[in-house]
N, C-alpha and C positions, 0 to 999 in steps of 0.2 A: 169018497166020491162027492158027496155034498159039501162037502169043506170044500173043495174045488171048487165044487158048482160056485159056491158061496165069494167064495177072493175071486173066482171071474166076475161076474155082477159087478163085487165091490171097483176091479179096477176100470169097467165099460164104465161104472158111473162117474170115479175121478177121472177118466177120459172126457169124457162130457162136459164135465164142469169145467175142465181146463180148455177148453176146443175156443169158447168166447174169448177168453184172456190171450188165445194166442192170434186169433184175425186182428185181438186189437193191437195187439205191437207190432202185426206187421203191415198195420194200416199206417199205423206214427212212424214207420221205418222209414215205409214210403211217402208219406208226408214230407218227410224231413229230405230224402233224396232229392224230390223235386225242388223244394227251395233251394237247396244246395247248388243244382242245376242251374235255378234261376240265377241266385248269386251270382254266377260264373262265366253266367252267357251277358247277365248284364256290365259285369267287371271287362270283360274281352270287347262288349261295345264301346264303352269310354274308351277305351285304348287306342281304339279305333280309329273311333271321331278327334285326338287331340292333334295325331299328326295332319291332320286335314285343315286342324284350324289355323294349324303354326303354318302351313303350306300356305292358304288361305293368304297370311297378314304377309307374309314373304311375298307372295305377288301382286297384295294391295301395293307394299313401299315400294317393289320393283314399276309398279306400272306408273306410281301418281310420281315417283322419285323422291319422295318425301326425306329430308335425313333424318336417323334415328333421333337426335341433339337438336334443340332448338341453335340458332345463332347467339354466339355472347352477342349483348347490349355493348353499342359502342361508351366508353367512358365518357361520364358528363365532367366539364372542365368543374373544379370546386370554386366556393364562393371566396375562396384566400387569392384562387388563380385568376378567377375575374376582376378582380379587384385591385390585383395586380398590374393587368390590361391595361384597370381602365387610369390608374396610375400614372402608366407609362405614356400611354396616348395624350393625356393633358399635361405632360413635359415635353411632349414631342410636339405638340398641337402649340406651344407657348414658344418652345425655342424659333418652329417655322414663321409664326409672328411677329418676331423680333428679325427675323434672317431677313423679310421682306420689308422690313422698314431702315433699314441700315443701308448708306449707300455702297451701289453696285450690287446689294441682292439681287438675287433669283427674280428672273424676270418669268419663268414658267411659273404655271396654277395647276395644283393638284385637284383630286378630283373633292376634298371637302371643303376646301375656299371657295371652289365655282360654285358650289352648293350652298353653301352660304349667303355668297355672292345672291343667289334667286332667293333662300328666304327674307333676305332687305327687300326684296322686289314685291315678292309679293306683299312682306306685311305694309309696306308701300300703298299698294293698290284696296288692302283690303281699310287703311285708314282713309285714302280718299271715298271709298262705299257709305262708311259708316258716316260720313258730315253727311251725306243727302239726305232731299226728305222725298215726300212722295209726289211733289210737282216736278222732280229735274227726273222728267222720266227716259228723254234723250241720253242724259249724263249717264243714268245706271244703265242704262242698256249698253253704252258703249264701255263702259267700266267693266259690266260681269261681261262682256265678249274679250277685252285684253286680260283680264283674270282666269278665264276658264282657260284661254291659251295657253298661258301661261306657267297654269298650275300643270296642264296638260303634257309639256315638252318635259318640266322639271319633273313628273314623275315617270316620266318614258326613260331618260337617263339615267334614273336612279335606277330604274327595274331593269333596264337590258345593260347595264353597266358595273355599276358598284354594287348591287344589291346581292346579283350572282358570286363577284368573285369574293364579297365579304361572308357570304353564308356557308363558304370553304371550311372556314374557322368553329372550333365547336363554342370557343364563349359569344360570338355575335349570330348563331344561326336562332335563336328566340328571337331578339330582336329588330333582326331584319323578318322575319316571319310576322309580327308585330307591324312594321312599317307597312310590307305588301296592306295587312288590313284594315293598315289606315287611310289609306290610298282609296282601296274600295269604298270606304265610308263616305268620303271627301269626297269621292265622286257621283254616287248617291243624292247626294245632298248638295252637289252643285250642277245634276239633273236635274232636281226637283225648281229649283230656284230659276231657273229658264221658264221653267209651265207658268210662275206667278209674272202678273203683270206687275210692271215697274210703279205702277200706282196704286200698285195695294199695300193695303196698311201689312200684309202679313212677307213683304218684301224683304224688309226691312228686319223683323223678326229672323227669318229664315237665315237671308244675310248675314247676321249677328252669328249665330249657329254654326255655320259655314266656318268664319273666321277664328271662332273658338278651336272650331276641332284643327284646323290647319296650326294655330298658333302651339295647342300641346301638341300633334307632331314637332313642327318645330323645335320643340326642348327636348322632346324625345331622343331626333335627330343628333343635335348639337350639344345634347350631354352624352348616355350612353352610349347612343351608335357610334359616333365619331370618335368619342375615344376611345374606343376599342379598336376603332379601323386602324386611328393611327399605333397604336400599341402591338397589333398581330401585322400590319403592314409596312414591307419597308418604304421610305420616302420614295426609290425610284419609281418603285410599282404606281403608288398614290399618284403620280405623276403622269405616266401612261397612262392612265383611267383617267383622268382629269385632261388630258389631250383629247382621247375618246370620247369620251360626252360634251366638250368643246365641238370637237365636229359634227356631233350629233344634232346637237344643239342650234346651232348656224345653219345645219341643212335644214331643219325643219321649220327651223324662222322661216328660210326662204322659198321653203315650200319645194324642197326636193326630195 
């Protein structure tokens, strides 16, 4: 009976001792269950939220209409093919100069002779400017009014005429882009030249200025532009545009 007594004792007290060791493993069970949990519930919210965002960008492009792809860049003409142009354009621009000095030539003018034609005119005007001084103040006033006219009609021509259908072409669309802002400039600066009086020292200055920038257009013009126009354009065409700014031209001399 006391042995008995004795190994019950013994196994209440290794029950005892083991009683702590077993809440704590099934405290880290449950520990680990809930992470697990958590893991799972936060694994099934991602999942969630992705097709909401694809949904999302599908009715962003559907609304804005955006396409996937940018546009291909149009090809820029290379420097072998402009050069080419501008080649051609100065055997075309030389043969047409020869056609009209031959008898019985071409009595029609294309649209870069009549052009031409006005820059004789005005570096004309702009050399009679530069002999005055600051007493012929009648002379320059009436000078920069047939100047500013003048320069006025020939850039109207150019810009509702030739400027458009030349910038068709991918090796002239720089350079007529180019012209537009030389245009701007020149006009700028044959505003400013109105506000000074004809007897000021800073007339004449300004004047000078004016005529610079008008003269590098000019080469601008009658180098690259032109030869390229003749080179991408055929003779007819240049023709029909050079009738067009002919009547342009005449109407607005006469003020219609």
């Amino acid at each position: 009976m006391a042995k008995k007594a004795t190994r019950r004792k013994t196994a209440a007290k290794k029950a005892a001792r083991s009683q702590p060791t077993r809440k704590a493993t099934a405290k880290a069970a449950r520990r680990r269950n809930a992470a697990r949990a958590a893991a799972s519930r936060s694994t099934r919210r991602t999942a969630g939220r992705q097709p909401a965002k694809t949904t999302q960008r599908t009715k962003t492009a559907r609304t804005t209409g955006k396409p996937a792809r940018k546009a291909a860049k149009k090809p820029q003409p290379s420097a072998m093919s402009a050069a080419a142009t501008a080649v051609k354009g100065s055997v075309k621009g030389a043969v047409a100069a020869v056609r009209k000095r031959m008898p019985g030539g071409t009595t029609s003018i294309d649209a870069i002779a009549l052009l031409e034609a006005d820059h004789r005119r005005l570096e004309a005007l702009f050399a009679q400017g530069e002999d005055t001084t600051e007493r012929a103040t009648k002379e320059r006033g009436a000078l920069l009014q047939a100047l500013t006219a003048a320069l006025t009609i020939h850039e109207m021509i150019e810009e509702k005429v030739l400027y458009p259908a030349l910038k068709e072409y991918p090796e002239a669309r720089d350079i007529v882009l180019e012209g537009f802002q030389e245009h701007h400039v020149a006009d700028l600066i044959a505003k400013e030249l109105q506000g000074v009086s004809t007897s000021d020292e800073q007339w004449g200055a300004k004047f000078k200025v004016l005529k610079e920038n008008i003269e590098h257009h000019i080469q601008e013009e009658e180098g690259p532009m032109f030869r390229t126009a003749r080179g991408v354009m055929p003779a007819d065409r240049l023709e029909l545009l050079g009738a067009r700014m002919a009547k342009m031209k005449a109407d607005a001399e006469a003020g219609r």
